[in-house]
MOPAC internal coordinates of N, CA, C and O (Angstrom, degrees):
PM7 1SCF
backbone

  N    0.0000 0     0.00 0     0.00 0    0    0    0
  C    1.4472 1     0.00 0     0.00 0    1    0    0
  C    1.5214 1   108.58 1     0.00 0    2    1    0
  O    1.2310 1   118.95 1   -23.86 1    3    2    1
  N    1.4027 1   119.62 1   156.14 1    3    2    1
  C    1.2682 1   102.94 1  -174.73 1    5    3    2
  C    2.1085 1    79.79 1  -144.13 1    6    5    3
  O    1.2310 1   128.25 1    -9.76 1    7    6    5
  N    1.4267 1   101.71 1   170.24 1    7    6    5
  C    1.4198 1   109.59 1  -161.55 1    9    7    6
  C    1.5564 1   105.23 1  -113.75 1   10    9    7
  O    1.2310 1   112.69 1   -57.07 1   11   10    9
  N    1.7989 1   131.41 1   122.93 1   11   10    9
  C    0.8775 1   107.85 1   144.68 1   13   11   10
  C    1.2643 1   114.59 1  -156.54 1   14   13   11
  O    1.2310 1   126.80 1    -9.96 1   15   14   13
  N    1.9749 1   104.53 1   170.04 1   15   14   13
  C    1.8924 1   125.94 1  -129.67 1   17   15   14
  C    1.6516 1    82.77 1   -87.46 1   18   17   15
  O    1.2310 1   120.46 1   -30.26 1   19   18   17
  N    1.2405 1   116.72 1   149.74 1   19   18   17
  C    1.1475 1   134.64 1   161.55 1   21   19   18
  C    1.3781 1   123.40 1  -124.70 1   22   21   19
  O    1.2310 1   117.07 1   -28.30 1   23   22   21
  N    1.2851 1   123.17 1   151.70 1   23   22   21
  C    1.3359 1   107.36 1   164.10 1   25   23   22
  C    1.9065 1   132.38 1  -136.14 1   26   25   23
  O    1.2310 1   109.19 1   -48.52 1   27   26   25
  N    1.0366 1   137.87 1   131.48 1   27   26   25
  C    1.5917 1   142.02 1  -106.96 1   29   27   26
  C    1.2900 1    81.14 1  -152.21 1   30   29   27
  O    1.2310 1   129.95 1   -56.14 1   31   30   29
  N    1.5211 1    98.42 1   123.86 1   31   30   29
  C    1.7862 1   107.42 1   140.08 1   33   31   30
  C    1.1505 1   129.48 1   -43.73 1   34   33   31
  O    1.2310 1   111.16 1   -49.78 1   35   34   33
  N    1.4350 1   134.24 1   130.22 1   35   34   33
  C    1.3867 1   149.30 1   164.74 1   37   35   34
  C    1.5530 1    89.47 1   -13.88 1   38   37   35
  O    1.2310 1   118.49 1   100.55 1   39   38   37
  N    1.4141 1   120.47 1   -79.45 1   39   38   37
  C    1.4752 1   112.14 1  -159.09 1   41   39   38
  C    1.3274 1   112.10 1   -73.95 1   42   41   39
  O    1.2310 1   111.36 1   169.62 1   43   42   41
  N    1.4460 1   133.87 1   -10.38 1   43   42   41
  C    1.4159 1   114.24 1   146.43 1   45   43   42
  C    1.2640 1   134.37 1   -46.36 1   46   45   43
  O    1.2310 1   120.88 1   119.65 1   47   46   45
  N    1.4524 1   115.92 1   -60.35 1   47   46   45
  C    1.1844 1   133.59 1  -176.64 1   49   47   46
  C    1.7913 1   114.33 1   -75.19 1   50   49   47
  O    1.2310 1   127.78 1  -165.87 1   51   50   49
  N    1.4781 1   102.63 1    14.13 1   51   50   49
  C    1.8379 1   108.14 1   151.51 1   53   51   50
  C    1.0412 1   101.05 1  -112.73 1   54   53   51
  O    1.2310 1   114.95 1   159.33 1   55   54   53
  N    1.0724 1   127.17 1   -20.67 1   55   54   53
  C    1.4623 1   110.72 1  -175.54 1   57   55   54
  C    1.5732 1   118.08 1   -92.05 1   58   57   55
  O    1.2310 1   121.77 1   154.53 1   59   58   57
  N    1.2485 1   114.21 1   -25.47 1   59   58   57
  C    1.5232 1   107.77 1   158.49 1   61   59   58
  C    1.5744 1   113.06 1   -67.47 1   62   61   59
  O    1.2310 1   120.85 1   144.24 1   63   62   61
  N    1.3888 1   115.97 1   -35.76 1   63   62   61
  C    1.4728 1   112.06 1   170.76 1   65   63   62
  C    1.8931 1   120.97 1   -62.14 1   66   65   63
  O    1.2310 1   129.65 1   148.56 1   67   66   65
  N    1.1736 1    99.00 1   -31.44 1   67   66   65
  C    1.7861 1    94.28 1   159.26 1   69   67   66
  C    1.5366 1   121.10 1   -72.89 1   70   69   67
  O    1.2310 1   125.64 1   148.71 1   71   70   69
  N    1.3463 1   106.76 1   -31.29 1   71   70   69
  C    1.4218 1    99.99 1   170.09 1   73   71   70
  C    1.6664 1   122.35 1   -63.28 1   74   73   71
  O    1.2310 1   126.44 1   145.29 1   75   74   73
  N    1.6065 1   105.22 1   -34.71 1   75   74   73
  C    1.2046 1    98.44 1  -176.18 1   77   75   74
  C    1.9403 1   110.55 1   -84.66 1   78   77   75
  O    1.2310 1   124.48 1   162.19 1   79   78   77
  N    1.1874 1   109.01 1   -17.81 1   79   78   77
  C    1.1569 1   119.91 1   169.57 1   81   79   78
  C    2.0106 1   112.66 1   -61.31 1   82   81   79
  O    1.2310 1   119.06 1   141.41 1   83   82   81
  N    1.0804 1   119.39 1   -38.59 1   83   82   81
  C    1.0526 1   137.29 1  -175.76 1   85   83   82
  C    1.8838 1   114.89 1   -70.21 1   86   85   83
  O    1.2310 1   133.12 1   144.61 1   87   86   85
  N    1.3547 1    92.26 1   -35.39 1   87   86   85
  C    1.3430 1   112.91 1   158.68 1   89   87   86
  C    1.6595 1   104.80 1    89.99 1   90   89   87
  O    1.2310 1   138.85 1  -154.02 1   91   90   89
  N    1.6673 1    81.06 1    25.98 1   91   90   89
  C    2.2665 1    79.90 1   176.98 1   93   91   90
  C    1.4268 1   106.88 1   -86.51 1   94   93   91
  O    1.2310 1   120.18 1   170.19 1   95   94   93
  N    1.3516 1   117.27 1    -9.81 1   95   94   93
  C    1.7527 1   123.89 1  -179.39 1   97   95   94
  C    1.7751 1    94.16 1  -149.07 1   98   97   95
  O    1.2310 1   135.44 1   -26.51 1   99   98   97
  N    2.0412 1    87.72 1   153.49 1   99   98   97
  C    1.2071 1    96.51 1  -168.46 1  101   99   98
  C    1.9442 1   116.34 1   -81.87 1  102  101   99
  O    1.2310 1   136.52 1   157.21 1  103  102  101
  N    1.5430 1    85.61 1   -22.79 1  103  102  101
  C    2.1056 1   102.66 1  -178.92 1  105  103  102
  C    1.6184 1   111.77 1  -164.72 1  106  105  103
  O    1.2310 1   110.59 1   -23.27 1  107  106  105
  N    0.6958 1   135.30 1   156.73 1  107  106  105
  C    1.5018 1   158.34 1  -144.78 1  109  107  106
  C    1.8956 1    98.76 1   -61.24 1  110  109  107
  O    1.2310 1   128.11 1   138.42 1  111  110  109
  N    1.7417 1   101.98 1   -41.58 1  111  110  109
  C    1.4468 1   102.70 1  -174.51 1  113  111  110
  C    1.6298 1   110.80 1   -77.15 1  114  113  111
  O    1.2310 1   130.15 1   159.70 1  115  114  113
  N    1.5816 1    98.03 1   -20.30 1  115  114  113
  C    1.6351 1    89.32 1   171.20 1  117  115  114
  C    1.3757 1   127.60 1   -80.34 1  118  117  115
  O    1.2310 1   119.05 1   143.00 1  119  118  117
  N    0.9751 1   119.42 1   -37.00 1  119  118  117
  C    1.6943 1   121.39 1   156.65 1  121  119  118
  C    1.5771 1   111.34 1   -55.21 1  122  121  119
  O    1.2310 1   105.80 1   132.03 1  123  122  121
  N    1.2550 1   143.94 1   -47.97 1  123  122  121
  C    0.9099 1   134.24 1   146.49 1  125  123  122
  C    1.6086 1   132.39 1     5.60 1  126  125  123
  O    1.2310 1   135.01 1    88.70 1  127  126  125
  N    1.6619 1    88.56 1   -91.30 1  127  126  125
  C    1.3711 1   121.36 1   163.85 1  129  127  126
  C    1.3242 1   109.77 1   -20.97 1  130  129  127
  O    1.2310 1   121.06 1   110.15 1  131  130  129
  N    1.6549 1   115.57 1   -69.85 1  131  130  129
  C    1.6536 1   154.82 1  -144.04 1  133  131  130
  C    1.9806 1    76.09 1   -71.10 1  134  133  131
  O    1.2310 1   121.14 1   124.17 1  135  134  133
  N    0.9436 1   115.43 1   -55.83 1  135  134  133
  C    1.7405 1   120.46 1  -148.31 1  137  135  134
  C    1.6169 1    83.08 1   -58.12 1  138  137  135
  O    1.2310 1   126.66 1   121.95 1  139  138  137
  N    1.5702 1   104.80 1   -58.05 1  139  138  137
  C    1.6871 1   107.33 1  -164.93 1  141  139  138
  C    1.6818 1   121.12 1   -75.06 1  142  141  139
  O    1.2310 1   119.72 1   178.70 1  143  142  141
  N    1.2270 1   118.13 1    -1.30 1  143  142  141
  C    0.9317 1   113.75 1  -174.59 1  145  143  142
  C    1.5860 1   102.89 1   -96.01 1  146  145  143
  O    1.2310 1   127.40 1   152.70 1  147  146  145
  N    1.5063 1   103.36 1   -27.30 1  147  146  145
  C    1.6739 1    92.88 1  -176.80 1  149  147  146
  C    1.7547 1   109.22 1  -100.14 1  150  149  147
  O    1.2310 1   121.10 1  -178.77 1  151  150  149
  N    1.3503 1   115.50 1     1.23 1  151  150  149
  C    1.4159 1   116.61 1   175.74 1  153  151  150
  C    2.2834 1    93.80 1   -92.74 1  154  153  151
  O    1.2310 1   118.89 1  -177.15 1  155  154  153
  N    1.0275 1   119.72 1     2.85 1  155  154  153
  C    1.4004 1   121.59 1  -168.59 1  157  155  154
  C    1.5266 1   100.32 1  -105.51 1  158  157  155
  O    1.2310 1   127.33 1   141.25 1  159  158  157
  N    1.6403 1   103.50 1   -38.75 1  159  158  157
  C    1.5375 1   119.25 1   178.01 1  161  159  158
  C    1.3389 1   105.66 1   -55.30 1  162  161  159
  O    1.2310 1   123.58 1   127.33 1  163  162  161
  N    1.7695 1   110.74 1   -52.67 1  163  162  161
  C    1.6937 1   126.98 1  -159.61 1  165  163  162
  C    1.2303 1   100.70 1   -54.71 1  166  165  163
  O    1.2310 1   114.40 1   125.64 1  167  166  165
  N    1.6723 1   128.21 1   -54.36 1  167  166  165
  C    1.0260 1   151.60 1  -134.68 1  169  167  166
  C    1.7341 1   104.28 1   -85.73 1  170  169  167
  O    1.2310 1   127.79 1   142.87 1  171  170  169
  N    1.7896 1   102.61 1   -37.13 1  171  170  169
  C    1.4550 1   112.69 1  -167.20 1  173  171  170
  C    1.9754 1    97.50 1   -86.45 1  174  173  171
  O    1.2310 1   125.71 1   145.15 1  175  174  173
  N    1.4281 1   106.64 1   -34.85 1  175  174  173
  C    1.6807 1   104.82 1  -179.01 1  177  175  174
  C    1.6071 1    90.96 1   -81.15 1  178  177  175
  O    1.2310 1   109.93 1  -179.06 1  179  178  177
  N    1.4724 1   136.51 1     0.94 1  179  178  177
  C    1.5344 1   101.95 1   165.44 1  181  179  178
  C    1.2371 1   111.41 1  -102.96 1  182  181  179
  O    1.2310 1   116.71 1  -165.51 1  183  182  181
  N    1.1327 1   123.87 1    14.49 1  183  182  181
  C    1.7412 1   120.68 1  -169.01 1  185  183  182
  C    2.4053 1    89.97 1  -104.16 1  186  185  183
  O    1.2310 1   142.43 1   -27.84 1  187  186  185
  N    1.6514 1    74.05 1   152.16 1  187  186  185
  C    1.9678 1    70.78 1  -172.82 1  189  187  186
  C    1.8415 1    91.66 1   -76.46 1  190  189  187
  O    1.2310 1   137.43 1   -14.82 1  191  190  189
  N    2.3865 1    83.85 1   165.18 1  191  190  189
  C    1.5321 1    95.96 1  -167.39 1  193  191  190
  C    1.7738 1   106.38 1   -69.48 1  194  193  191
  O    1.2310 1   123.66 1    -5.08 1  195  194  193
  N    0.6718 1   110.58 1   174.92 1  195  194  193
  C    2.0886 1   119.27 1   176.50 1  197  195  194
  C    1.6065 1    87.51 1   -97.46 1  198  197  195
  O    1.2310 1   135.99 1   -37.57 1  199  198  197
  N    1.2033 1    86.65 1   142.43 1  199  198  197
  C    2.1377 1   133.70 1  -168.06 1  201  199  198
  C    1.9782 1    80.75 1   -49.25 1  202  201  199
  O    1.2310 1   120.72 1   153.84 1  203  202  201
  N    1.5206 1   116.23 1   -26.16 1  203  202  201
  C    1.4745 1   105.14 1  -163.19 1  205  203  202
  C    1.2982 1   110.23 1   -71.58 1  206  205  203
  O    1.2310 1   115.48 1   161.94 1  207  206  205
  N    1.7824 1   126.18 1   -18.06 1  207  206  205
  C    1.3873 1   143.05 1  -153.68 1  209  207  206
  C    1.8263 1    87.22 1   -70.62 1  210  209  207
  O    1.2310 1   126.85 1   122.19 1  211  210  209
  N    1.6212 1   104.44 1   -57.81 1  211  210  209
  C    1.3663 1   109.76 1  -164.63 1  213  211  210
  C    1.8215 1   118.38 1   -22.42 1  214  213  211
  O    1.2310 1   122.81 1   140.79 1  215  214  213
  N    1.4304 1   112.23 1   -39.21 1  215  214  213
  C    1.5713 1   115.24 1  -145.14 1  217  215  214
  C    1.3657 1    89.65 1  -114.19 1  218  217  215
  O    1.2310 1   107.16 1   174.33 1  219  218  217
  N    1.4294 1   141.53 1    -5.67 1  219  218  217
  C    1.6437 1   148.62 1   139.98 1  221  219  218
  C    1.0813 1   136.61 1   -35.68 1  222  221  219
  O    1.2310 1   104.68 1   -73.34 1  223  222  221
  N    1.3301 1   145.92 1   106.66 1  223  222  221
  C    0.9847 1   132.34 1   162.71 1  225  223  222
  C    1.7716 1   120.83 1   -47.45 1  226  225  223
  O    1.2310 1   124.63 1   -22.76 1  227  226  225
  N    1.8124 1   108.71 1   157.24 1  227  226  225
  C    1.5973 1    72.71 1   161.23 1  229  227  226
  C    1.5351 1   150.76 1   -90.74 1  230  229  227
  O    1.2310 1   125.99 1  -166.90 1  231  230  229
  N    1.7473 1   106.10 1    13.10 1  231  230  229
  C    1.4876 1   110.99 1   175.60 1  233  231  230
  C    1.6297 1    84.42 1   -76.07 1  234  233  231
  O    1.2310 1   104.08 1   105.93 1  235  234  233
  N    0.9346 1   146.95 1   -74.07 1  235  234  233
  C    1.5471 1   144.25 1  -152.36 1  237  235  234
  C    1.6564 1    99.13 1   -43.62 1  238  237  235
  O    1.2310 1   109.91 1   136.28 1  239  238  237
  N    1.6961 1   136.55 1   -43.72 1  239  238  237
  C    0.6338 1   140.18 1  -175.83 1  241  239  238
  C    1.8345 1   115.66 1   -51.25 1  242  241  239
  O    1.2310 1   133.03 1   125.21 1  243  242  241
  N    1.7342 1    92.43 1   -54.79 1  243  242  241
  C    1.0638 1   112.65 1  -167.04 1  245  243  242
  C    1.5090 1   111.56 1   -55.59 1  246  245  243
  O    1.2310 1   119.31 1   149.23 1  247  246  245
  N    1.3944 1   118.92 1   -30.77 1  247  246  245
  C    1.3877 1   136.02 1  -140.00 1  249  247  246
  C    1.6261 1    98.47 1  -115.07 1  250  249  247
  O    1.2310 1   122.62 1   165.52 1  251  250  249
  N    1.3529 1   112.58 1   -14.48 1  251  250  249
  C    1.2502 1   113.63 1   158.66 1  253  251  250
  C    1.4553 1   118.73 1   -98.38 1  254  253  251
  O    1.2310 1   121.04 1   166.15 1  255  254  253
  N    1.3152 1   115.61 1   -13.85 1  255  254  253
  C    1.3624 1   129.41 1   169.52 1  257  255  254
  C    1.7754 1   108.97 1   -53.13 1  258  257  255
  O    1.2310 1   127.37 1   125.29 1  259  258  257
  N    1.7346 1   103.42 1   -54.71 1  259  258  257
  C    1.3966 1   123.67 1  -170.86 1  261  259  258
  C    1.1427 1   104.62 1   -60.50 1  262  261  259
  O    1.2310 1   112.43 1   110.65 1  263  262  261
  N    1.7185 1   131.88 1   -69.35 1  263  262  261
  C    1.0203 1   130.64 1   174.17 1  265  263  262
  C    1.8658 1   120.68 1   -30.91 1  266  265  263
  O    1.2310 1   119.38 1   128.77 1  267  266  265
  N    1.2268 1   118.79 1   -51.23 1  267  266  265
  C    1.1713 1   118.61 1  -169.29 1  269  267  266
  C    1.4614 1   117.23 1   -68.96 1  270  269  267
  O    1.2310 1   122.11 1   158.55 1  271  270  269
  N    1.4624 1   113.56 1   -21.45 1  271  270  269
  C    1.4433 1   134.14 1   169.35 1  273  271  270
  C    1.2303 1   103.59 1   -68.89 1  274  273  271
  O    1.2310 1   120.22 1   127.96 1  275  274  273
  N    1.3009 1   117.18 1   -52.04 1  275  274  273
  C    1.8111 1   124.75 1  -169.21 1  277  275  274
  C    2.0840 1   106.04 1   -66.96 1  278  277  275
  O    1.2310 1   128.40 1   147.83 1  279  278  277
  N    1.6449 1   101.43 1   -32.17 1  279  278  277
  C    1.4407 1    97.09 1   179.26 1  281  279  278
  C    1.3392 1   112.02 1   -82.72 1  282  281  279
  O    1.2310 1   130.17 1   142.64 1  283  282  281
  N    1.3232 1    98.00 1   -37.36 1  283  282  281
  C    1.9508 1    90.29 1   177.30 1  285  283  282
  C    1.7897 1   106.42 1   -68.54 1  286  285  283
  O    1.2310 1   118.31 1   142.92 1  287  286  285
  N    1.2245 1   120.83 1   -37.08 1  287  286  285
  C    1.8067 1    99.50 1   176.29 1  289  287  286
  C    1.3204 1   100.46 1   -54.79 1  290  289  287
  O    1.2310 1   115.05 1   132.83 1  291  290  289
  N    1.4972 1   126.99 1   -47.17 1  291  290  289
  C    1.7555 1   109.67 1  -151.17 1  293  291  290
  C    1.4871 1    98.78 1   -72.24 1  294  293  291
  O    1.2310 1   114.87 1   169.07 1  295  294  293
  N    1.5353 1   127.33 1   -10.93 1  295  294  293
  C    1.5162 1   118.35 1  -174.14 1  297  295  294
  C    1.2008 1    96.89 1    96.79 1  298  297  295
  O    1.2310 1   108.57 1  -165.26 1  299  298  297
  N    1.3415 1   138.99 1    14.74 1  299  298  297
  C    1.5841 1   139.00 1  -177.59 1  301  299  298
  C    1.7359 1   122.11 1  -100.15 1  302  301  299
  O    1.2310 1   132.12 1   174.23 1  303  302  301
  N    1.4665 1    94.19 1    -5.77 1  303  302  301
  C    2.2687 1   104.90 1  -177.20 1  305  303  302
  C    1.1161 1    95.19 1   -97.72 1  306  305  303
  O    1.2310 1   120.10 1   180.00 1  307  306  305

């Protein structure tokens, strides 16, 4: 993992603190995280599939879908 400083409007930085208060995230970098991982997701299901999708079923699809989700959380895509 590597660390970096941001800086947030007053009313951002309550409102991630209600979230973590709320107890839907454990600290500020996990919501964070949470924001980019599903604006990275949005971004990857709007771009078209690669010519490789064609010859896939869709569990094969699916299952390469998972994996790529599972490498980008560990920091590994």
């Amino acid at each position: 993992m590597t660390t970096l400083n941001i800086s947030l409007p007053e009313d951002m930085k309550t409102w991630i603190n209600q979230r973590i208060v709320s107890g839907d995230y454990s600290n500020a970098s996990e919501y964070i995280q949470s924001l980019i991982s599903r604006d990275y997701l949005q971004q990857r299901l709007a771009e078209p599939p690669p010519d490789e999708f064609a010859n896939m079923s869709e569990a094969e699809v699916m299952q390469m879908v998972r994996e790529e989700i599972q490498a980008y959380r560990t920091g590994k895509a």
